[in-house]
C-alpha positions, 0 to 999 in steps of 0.5 A: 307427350301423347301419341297425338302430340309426339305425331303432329311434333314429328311432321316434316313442314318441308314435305308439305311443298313441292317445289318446281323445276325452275322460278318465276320471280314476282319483281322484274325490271329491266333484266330477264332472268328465270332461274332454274332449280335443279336441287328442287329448292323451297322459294318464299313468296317473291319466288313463284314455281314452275311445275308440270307433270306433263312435262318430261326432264328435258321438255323441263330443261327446254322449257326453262331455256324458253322461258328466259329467251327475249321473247318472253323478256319482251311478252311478260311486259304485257301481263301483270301491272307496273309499280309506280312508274320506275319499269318495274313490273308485278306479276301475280300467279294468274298472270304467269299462268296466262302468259303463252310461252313457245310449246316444248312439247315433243321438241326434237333431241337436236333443238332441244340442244340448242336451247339448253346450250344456250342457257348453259352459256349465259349462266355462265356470264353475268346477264345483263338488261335488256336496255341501253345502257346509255340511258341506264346511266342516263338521269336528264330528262333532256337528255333521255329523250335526246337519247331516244329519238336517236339511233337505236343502240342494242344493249350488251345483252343483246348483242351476246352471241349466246342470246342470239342463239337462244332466241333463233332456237326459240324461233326455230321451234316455232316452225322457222326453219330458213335461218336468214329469216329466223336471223332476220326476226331476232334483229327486229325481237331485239330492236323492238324489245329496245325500243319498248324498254327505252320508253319505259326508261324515259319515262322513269327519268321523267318522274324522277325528276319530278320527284328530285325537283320536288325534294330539292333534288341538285344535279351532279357533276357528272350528269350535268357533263353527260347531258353537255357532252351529249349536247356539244355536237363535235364533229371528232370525238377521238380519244387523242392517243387513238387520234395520233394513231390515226395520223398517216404521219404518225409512223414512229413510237414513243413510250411516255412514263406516268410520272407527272409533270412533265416539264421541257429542259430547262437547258437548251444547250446541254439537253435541249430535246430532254423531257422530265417527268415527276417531282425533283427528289433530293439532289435536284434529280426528277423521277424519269427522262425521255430524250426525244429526237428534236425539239419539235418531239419534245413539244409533242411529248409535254403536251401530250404527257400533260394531257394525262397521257402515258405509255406507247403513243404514235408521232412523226418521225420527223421534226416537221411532222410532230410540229404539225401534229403539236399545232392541230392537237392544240387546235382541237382541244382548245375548240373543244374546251372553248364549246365545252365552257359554252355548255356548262355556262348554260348549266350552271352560273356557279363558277366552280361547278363551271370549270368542273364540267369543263374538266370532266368533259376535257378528260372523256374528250382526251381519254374516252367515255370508258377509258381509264384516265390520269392517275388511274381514274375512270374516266366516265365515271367520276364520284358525282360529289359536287352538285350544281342547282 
């Protein structure tokens, strides 16, 4: 090997890149992240650097706090190009070299705090996105824009206390230095980036279902209960543990077990106020038993246990009261069942596809959106395996 050669064999490609402070990703959608690279990482060509020699270590670190503020969340969406129609936004060097972003130049030790501070907190979270998450679970179309033209409902993201921070920082570097009025400019940031990406979102589901109509694309379960769900109007939507508690009558605790079913004695003069729960096991013996204080008591703790409900619950003390209470609960499940049936047979002529929604629907209006539901289930969240036309 000649001299030459062993020289050219030697060269260290790596040195040949000088990797920046922190990296602007070429992809973004709905999330606002700029990583920063404190181990002066080599990215590839999805990653762009960000360097500056002009810049001191802490202007760089302030700067990497500046970047990742909902301002320039909200700023870069008005650069670069979308993809298609998904949100999803394409940003070239030229691109981020136009952006303006805040001036970190010279910026005070005590501010300069404030933004890294911030930053620090929310690296140490999972960052989440910049819309509403009902219309991230959202796939009607129908219902996108129902959920549009509603109230504005901030995301989880914007609602961190640590991003409020970054953002009123952010402002006060600008030269806002009355902090009602930096609190007052946050909300509307906020608000207005909301709103700017639910019209994007709307629009994504909009061509979604163009292009699942297309394909032969069937709605789940699931979606088809969201948008009912959306579309049934009740007046109450109270989980039912969280509607006794609500009761002014409700003063006293029972604690339901798991085990299901649950069946009223069979012996109304040995244990007529004895509840079972569970299957029978050997011997003729069910799993668990509840002795209530009346008759009346339980009624209310079969219903309710059937309902998929287990653990502390409220009633009345009194045989009366919980008669009262087992007769309105009846009453609003069975109005609620009876809109819900209306709603799926406007959704699908399929039976069983009928009778599935108005389940998923019985068991968010019993346990909640979010809640977990019998046997351990999540309650907003079911598989989507059934489909209707």
């Amino acid at each position: 090997m000649s001299t030459a050669e062993q020289s050219i064999h030697e060269v260290d490609l790596t040195k040949l890149v000088k990797p920046g402070f922190a990296f602007w990703p070429k992809a973004q959608q709905y999330r606002h992240i700029i990583p920063a690279n404190p181990e002066r990482a080599i990215c590839n060509c999805n990653l762009y650097d960000v360097a500056s020699d002009a810049l001191s270590a802490g202007e760089q670190k302030a700067l990497v706090a500046l970047m990742n503020s909902t301002l320039v969340g909200l700023f870069k969406t008005f650069y670069g190009r979308w993809a298609g129609t998904e949100g999803n936004l394409k940003t070239e060097v030229v691109d981020v070299n136009l952006l303006e972003l805040p001036d970190p130049r010279g910026v005070g030790a005590a501010l300069a705090d404030k933004l890294t501070s911030a930053v620090k907190s929310m690296s140490r979270r999972s960052v989440g996105r910049l819309i509403e998450e009902q219309l991230m679970d959202c796939h009607l179309p129908q219902r996108a824009r129902r959920i549009a033209d509603g109230p504005l409902v901030l995301s989880d993201e914007l609602r961190h206390d640590d991003r409020r921070a970054l953002d009123d920082a952010v402002f006060e570097l600008l030269g806002v230095m009355d902090t009602t009025e930096r609190a007052r400019l946050v909300q509307r940031l906020h608000e207005t980036t909301a709103r700017h990406f639910r019209a994007i979102r709307v629009v994504e589901i909009e061509k979604m279902e163009e292009r699942s109509r297309t394909a032969n694309r069937r709605f789940s379960v699931q979606e088809l209960a969201a948008d009912a769900w959306d579309a049934a109007e009740l007046s109450d939507l109270t989980p039912l543990a969280e509607w006794l508690r609500n009761r002014p009558e409700c003063t006293s605790a029972m604690n339901i077990p798991e085990e299901r079913p649950a069946l009223l004695s069979p012996s109304p003069m040995f244990d007529p106020n004895t509840v079972y729960f569970g299957k029978t096991k050997a011997g003729g013996r069910h799993v668990a038993h509840l002795d209530c204080p009346s008759r009346e008591h339980a009624n209310l703790v079969v219903f309710v246990a059937n309902e998929g409900i287990a653990g502390n619950i409220c009633a009345p003390p009194d045989s009366a009261g919980c008669f009262a209470v087992l007769r309105d609960a009846v009453d609003r499940l069975g109005t609620a069942r009876k809109r819900f049936g209306e709603l799926a047979d406007s959704r699908t002529s399929e039976p069983r596809l009928q009778a599935q929604i108005v389940e998923q629907l019985m068991r968010w209006f019993v346990h909640g959106r979010n809640a977990r539901g019998p046997a351990g289930t999540v309650s907003a969240e079911p598989d989507g395996s059934d489909e209707a036309a």
